[in-house]
C-alpha positions as CSV (number, residue, x, y, z in Angstrom):
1,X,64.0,84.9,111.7
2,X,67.9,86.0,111.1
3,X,69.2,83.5,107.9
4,X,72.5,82.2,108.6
5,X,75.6,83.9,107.2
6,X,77.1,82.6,104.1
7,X,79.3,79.9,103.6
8,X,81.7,82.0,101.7
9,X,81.9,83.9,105.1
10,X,82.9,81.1,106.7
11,X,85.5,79.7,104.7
12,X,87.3,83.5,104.3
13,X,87.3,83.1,108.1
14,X,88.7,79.9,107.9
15,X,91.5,80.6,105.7
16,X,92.1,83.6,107.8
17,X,92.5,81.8,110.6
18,X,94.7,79.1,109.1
19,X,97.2,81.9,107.6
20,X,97.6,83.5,111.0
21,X,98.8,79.8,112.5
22,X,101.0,79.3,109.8
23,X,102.5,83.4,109.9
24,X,103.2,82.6,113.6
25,X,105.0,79.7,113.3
26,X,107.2,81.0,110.2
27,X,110.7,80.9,111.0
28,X,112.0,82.3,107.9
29,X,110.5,84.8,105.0
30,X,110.5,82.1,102.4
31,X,108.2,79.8,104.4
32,X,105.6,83.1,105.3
33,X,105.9,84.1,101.8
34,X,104.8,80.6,100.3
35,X,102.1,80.6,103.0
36,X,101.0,84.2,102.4
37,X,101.2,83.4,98.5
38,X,98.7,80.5,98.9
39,X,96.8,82.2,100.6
40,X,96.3,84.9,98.4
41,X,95.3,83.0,95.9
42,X,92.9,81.3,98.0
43,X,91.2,84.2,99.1
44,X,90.9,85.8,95.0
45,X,94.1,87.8,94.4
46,X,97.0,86.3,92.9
47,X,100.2,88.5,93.7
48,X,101.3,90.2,96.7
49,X,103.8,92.7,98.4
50,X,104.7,93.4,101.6
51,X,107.0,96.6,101.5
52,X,108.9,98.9,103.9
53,X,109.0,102.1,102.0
54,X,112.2,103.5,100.4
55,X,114.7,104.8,102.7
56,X,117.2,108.1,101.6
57,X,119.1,106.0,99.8
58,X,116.8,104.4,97.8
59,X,117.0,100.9,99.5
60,X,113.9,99.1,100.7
61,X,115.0,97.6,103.8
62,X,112.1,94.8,104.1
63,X,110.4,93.2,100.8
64,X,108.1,90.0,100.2
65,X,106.4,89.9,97.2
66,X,105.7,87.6,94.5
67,X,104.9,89.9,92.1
68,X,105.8,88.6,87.9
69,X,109.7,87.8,88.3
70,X,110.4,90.6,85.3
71,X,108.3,92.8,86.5
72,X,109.9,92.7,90.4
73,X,113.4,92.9,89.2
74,X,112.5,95.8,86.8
75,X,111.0,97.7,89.7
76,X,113.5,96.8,91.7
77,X,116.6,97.7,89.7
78,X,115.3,100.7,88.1
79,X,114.0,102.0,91.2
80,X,110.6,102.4,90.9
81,X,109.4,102.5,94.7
82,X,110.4,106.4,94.6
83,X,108.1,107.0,92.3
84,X,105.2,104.3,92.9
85,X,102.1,105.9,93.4
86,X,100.8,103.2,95.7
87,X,103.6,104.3,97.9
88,X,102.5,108.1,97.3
89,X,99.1,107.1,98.2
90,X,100.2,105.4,101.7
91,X,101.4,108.7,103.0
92,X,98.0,110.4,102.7
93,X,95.2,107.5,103.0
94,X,94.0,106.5,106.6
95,X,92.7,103.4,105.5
96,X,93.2,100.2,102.8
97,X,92.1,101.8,99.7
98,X,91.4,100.2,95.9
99,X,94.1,101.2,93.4
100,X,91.4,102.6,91.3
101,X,90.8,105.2,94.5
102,X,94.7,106.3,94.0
103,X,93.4,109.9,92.8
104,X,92.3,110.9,95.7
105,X,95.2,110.8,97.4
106,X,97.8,112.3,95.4
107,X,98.0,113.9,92.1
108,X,99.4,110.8,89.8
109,X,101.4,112.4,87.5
110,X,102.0,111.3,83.9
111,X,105.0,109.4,84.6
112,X,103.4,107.7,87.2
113,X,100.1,106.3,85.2
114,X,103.1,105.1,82.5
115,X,104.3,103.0,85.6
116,X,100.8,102.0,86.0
117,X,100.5,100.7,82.6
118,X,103.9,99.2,82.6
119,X,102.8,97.0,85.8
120,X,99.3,96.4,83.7
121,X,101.4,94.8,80.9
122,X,103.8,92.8,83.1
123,X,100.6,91.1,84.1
124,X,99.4,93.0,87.2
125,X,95.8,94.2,87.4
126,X,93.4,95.7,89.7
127,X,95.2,96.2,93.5
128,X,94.2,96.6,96.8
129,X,96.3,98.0,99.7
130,X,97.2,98.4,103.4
131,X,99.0,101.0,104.8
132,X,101.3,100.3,107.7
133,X,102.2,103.4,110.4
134,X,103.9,102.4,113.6
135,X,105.8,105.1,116.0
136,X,108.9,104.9,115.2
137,X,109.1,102.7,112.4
138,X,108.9,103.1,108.6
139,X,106.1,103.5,106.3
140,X,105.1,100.5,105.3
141,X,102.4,98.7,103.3
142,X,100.9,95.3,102.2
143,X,99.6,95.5,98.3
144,X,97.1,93.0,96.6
145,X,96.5,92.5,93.0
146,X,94.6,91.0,90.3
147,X,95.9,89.8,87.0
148,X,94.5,91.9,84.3
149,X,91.1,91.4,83.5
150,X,90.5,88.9,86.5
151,X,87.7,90.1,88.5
152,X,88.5,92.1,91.8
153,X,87.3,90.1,94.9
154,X,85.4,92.5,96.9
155,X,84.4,90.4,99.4
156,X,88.0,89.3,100.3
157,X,88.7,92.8,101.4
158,X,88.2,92.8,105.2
159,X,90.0,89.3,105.3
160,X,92.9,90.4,103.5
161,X,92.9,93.5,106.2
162,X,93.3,90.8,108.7
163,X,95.8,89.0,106.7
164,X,97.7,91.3,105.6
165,X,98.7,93.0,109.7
166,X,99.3,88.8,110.3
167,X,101.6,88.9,107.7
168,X,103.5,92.0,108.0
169,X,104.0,91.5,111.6
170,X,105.5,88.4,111.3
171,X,108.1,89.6,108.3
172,X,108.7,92.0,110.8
173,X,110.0,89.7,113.4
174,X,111.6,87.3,110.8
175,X,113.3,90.0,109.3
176,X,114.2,92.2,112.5
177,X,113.2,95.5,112.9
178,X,116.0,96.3,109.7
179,X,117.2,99.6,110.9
180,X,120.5,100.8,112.0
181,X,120.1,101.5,115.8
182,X,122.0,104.5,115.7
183,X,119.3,106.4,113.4
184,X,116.9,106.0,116.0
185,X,116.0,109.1,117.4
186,X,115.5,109.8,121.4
187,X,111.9,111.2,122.5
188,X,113.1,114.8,123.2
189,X,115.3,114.5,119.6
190,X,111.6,113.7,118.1
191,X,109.8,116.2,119.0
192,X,112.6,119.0,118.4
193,X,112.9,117.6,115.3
194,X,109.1,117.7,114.9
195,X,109.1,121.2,115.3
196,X,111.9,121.6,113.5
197,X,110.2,120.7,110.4
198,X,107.3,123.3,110.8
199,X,110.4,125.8,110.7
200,X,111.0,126.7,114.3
201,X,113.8,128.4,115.2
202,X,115.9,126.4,118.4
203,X,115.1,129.4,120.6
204,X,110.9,128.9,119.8
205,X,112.0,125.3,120.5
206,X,113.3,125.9,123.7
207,X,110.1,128.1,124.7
208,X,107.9,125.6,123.9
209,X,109.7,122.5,125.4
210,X,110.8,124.6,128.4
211,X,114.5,124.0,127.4
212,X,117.5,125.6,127.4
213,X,118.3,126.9,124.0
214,X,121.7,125.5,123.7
215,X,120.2,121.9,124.6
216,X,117.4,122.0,121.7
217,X,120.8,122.9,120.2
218,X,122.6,120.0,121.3
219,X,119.3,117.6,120.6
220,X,119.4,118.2,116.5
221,X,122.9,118.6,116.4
222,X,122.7,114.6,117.3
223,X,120.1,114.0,115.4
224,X,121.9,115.5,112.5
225,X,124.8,113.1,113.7
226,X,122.9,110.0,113.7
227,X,121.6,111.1,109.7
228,X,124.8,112.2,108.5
229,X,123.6,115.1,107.4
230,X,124.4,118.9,108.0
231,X,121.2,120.6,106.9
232,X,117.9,121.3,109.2
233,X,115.9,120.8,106.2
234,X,117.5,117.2,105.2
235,X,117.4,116.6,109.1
236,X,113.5,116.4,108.5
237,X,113.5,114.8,105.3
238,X,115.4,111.8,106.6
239,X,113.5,111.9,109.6
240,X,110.2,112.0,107.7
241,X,111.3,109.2,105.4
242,X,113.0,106.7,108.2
243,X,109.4,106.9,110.2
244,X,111.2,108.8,113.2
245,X,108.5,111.6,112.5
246,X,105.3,111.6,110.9
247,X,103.1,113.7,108.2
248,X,99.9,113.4,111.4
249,X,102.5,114.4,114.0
250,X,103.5,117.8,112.2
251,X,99.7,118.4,111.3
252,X,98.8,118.0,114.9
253,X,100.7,121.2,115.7
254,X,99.6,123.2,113.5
């Protein structure tokens, strides 16, 4: 005879549930981020951070968080987010993934674990995050954490999952998409910037897409335009950075 589930299961549900009500009817980030807050503690974790990854000019275009107040304005005015190894570790994992599990996505370098321990003494522990990949949009993520010492609430994990897209996509629609419309790239610029980056010449561009040369011409020429910039290769960092292209697109052609 199958047992019922656990109580605990329930109520994680429950809470769930109550946060996603509350997340849709948010009409401002200070009201989702005291309802995301309490529910974070709630659920075993006590600090969060939703993020939009750092842009080329070092600016993080949508941040909620309620991380220790010296700690978030020391990351924040020393610019820590281009060096944060959570970040580091969005752009390779697939799924949420346990700080602890950091290494095997990326090398973290000396300067990085110093970050670490500088968080640790701040008074944030053990963290859990979710990385956020849209077309078109910027790397993003949703971070969980301990305070040091406190134990790590494994069986939160899925909930916070759920959580976490609730919460994100509301900042998101509170917050507006935050990016300067006339960075967006068209379909065609996309995908000639795509290839691009794996270091095609505009004439192999042209024989792939079936173009004219001088129009795979014209394509990064505005792309470059809508960056600022002059170079192919800073063309496809700021591309790569503002979410226009994507690590998995550029694999995929390989």
């Amino acid at each position: 005879m199958m047992s019922a589930p656990p109580l605990i299961a329930l109520e994680v549900l429950h809470l769930v549930s109550e946060f996603g009500h509350h997340a849709t009817n948010s009409a401002d980030l200070i009201t989702l981020g005291n309802n995301f807050d309490a529910f974070t503690r709630e659920i075993g974790f006590r600090y969060f951070a939703i993020a939009e990854h750092y842009t080329t000019d070092g600016s993080i275009p949508l941040l909620l968080e309620n991380y220790p107040l010296e700690w978030a304005y020391e990351f924040r005015e020393k610019g820590y987010s281009k060096r944060d190894p959570v970040h580091q570790a969005c752009r390779q994992a697939r799924f949420a993934f346990a700080w602890t599990d950091m290494p095997r996505f990326c090398n973290v370098s000396p300067d990085q674990i110093e970050l670490i321990e500088r968080g640790i003494k701040a008074g944030v522990g053990l963290g859990y995050t979710i990385p956020f990949r849209s077309p078109g949009m910027r790397m993003a993520s949703c971070s969980f954490a301990t305070r040091p010492g406190a134990q790590f609430p494994e069986m939160s994990l899925l909930a916070v999952q759920w959580a976490a897209s609730l919460a994100y996509e509301a900042a998101v629609r509170i917050n507006g998409d935050g990016y300067n419309p006339l960075s967006r790239l068209s379909s065609q610029q996309r995908i000639c910037v795509t290839l691009m980056a794996l270091g095609k010449s505009d004439w192999e561009i042209s024989k792939i897409m079936n173009l004219a040369e001088d129009t795979v011409t014209k394509y990064l020429n505005a792309a470059r335009g809508r960056y600022g910039v002059g170079r192919r290769t800073q063309l496809a960092l700021a591309a790569l950075v503002d979410g226009q292209i994507d690590p998995e697109d550029i694999r995929s052609w390989t």
